[in-house]
ROKEBA-191140 format. One record per residue: residue in three letters; x, y, z of N, C-alpha, C in turn. Coordinates in pm, whole numbers, plus 50000, padded with zeros to 5 digits. Layout:
ALAXYZXYZXYZ...
***
This chain:
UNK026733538426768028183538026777028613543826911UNK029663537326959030273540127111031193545827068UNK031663560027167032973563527152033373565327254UNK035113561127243035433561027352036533570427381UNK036123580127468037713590627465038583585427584UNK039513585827555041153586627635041293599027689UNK041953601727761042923609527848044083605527871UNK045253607427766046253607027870047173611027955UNK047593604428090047843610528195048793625528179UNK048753631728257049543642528250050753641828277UNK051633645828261053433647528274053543650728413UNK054693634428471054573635528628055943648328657UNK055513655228721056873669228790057763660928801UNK059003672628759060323664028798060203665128943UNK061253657828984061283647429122061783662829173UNK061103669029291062133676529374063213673329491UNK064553677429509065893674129496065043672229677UNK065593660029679065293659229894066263672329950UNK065543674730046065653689030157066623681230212UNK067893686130303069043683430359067733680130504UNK068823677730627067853673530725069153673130847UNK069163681830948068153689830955067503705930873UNK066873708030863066673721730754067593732330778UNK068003740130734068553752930743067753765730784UNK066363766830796065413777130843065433773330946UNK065533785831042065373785731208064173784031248UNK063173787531134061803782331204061393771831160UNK062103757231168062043743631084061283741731253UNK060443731631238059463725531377059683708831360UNK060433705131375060643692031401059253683431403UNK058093687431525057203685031513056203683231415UNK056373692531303055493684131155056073678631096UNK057423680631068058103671130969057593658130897UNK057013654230834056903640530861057653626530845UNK059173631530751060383622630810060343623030946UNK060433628831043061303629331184060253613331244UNK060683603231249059983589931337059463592431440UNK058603583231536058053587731621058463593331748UNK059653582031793060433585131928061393600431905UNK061503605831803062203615831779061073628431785UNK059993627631748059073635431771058943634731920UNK058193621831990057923627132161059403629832204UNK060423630132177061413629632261061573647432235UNK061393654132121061273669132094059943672632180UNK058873666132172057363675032221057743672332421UNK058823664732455058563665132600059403671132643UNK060183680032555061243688832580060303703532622UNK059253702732575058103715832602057573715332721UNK056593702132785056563705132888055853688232888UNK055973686633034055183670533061054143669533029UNK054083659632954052453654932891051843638132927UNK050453638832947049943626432999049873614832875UNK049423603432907049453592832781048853595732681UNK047433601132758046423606832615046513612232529UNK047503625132600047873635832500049293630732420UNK050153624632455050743614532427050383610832245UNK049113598632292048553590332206048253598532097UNK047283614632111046483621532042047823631331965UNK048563636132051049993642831913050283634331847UNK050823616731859051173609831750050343601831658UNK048873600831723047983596731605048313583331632UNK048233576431737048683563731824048053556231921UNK048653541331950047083535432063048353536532186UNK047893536232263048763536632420050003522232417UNK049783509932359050683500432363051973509732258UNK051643510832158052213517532095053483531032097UNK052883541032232053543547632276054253541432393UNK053783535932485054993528532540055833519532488UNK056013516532368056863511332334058123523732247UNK057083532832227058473544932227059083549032287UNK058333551032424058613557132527060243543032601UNK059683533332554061223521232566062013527832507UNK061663526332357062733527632285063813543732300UNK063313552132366064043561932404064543556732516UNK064313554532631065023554132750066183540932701UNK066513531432589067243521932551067773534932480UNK067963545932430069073551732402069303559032522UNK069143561732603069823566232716069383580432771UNK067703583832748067073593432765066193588532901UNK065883595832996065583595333106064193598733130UNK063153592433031061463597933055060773588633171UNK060283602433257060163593933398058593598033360UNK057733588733498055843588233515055813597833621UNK055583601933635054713608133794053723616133771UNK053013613633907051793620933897050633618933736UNK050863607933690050013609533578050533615933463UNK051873623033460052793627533324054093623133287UNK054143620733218055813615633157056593630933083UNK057313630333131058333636233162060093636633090UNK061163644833080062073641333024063383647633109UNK064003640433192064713645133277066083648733203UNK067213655633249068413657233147068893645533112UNK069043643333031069763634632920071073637432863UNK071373620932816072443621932708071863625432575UNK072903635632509072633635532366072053622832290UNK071133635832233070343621932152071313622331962UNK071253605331984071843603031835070753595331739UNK070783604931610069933600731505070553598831373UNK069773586531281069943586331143069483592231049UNK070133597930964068813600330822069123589330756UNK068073582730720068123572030599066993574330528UNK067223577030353066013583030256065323572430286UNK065013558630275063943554730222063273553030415UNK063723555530521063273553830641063293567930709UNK063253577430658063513592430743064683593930854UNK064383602330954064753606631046064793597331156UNK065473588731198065333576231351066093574031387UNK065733570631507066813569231621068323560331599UNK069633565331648070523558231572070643541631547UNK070763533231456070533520431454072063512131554UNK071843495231601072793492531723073743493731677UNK074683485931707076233488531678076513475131538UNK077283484431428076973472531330076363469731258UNK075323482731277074263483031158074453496631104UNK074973502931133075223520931161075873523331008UNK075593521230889076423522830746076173539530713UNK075023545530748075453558330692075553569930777UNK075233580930759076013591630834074723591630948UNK075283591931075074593600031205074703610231271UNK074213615831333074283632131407074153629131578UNK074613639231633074203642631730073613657331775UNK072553652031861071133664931816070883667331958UNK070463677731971070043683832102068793696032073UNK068253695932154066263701232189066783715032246UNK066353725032190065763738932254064553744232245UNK063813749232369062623752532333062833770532304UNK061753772132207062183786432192060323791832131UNK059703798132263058283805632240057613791632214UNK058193786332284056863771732310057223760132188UNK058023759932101058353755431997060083747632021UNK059833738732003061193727231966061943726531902UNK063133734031869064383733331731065123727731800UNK065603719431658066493711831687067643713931637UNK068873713131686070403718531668071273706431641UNK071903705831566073103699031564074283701731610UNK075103694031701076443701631760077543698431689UNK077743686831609078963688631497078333682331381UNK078983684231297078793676831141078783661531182UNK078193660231062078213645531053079803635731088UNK079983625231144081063615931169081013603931138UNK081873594831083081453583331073081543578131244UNK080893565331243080813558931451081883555031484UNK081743557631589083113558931650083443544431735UNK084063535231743083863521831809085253521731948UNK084493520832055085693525132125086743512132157UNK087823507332187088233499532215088183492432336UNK088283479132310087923472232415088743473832529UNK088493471032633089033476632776089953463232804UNK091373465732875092263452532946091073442933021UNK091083430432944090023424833048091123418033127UNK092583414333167092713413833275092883426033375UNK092573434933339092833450333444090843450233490UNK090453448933387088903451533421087863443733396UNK087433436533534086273430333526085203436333398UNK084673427733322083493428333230082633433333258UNK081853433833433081113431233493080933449433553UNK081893451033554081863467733636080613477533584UNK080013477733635079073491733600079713504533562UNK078343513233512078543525733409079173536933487UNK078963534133646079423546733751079593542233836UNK079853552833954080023549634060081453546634095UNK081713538934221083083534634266083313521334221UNK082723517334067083143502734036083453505933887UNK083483519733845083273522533680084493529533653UNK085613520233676086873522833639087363523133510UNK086693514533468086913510033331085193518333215UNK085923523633128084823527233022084753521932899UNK083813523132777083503516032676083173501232668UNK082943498932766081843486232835080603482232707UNK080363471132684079203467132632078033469532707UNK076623470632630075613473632733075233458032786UNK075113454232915074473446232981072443444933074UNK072123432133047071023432833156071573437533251UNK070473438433347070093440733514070703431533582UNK070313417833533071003407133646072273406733651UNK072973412233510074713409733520075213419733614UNK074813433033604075113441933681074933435633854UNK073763431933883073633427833998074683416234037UNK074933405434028075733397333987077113405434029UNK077643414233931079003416133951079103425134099UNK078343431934146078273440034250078243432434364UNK077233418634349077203412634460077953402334490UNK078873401134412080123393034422081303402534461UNK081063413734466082163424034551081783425334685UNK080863425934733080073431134793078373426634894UNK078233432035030076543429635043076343441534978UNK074723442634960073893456534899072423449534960UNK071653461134998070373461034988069753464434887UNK068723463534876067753461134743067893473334669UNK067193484834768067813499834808068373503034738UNK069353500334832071643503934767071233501734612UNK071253488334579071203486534429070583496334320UNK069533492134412068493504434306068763518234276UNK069313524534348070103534934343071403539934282UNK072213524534292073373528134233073093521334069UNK072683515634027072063509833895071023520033855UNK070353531233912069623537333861068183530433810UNK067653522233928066773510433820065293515733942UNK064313509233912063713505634036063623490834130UNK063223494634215063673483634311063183472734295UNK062163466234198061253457934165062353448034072UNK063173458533958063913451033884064993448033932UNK065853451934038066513444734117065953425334189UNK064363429934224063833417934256063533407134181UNK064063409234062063213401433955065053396933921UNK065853405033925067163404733862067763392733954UNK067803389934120067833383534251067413370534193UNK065633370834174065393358034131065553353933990UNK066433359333909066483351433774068453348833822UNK068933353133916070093343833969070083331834020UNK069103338234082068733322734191068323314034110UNK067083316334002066813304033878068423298633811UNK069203299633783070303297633735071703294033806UNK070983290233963072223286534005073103292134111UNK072653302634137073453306634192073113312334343UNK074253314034458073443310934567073973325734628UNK072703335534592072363345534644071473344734801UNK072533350134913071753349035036071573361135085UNK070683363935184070283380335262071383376635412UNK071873385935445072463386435608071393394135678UNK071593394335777070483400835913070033416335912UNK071303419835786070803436935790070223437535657UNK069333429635598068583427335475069783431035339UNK070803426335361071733428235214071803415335175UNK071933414135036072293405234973073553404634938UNK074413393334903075373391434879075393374634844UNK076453372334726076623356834641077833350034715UNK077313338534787078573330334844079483326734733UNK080733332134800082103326234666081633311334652UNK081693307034494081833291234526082003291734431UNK082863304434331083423296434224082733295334084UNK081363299234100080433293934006080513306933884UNK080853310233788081563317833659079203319333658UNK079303334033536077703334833511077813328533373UNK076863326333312076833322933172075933333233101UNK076383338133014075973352132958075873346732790UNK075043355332721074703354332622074613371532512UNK075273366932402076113381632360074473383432241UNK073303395732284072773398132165072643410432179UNK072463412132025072293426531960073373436432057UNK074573434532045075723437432093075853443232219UNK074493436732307075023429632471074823422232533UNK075083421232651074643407932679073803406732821UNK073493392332804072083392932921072523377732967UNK071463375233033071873358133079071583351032969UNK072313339232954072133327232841070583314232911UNK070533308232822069483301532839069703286932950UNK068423285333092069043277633122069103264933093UNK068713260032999068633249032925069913245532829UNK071063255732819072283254932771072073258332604UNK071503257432581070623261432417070953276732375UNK071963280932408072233297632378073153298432237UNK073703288932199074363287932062075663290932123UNK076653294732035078153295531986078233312532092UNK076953317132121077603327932153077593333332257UNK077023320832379077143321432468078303320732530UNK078763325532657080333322732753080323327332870UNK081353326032959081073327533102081653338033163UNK081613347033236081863356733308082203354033434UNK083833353333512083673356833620084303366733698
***
């Protein structure tokens, strides 16, 4: 005769109540958490001191494609992690804005339009080698700023400078920016790069995806560029609530339109 004993399972713990976020203990470390996402972690660990890819890769338990694609996704919120010398780096920044969402943790704030529950704005102190993180006001619902006179203000105006008259601008590519400057204006490659905050490569790439599309960007004798008036409007394409060039094959949908 076989016998067969059972066990049955034991009584699962009641559910413990989720921890608020950020914690209320001053010695909360952002760094173990394991809600806090990834870009919210390196964007706290490079507040300590510059670190190379490796070490990079080896704090998040990550392959190198991987971290540069965090390392995007921070500088697309408006954090300034520069290379040199072999370390990446975190120059001053804008406040960083984050979500809590239970079933997704702690991440970076979602675009405009997707934003349904509460966000923060958070800022990094290092304190004995260690990263806390602060909140500077309570939670808000988002704030949507109003659209700017578009007959008072070109679309086209950049974030600063002597052309950033106008604020609450949509975010744009590289080429639009270039585009609207060089229709005011000559600029050298230089100039641009400087006043766009870009490097000078994506200025070059920004030049020839005008020129693919039409438009007749020429150099004068003191190496500036500048777009002969002729009238020609850009064709822009509105995603994930900005916009970039439309397709040149005319294939951009309903939500393409022209800028001039």
């Amino acid at each position: 005769m076989v016998t067969h004993i059972v066990i049955p399972p034991a009584p699962a713990p009641e559910d413990e109540p989720p921890r608020p976020w950020p914690p209320a203990d001053p010695r909360y470390n952002v760094l173990t958490d394991p809600r806090v996402s990834r870009p919210i972690k390196l964007w706290a660990l490079l507040h300590v001191e510059p670190h190379s890819m490796r070490d990079i890769c080896d704090f998040l338990d990550t392959q190198p494609h991987r971290a540069h694609v965090t390392i995007q996704r921070l500088r697309k919120h408006g954090q300034r992690v520069r290379f040199k010398g072999g370390l990446y780096s975190l120059e001053p920044s804008p406040i960083l804005q984050v979500a809590h969402q239970p079933e997704q943790g702690v991440i970076l704030r979602p675009g405009k339009g997707r934003c349904e529950h509460v966000w923060y704005e958070i800022v990094c102190r290092v304190v004995e080698g260690v990263p806390r993180i602060e909140v500077l006001e309570p939670p808000v619902p988002p704030h949507v700023e109003p659209e700017p006179d578009k007959a008072r203000y070109p679309r086209w105006r950049p974030a600063r400078g002597d052309y950033a008259a106008a604020a609450g601008l949509q975010p744009r590519s590289i080429p639009i920016w270039v585009w609207g400057l060089l229709k005011g204006g000559a600029w050298t490659r230089a100039d641009l790069a400087r006043e766009l905050e870009v490097a000078t490569c994506h200025i070059h790439h920004a030049i020839t995806a005008l020129k693919r599309h039409g438009h007749r960007v020429e150099c004068d004798a003191w190496d500036r560029y500048y777009i002969r008036e002729e009238g020609r409007p850009l064709r822009v394409l509105e995603y994930e609530g900005g916009l970039r060039l439309a397709r040149r094959d005319g294939r951009s949908g309903a939500h393409s339109f022209n800028l001039w």
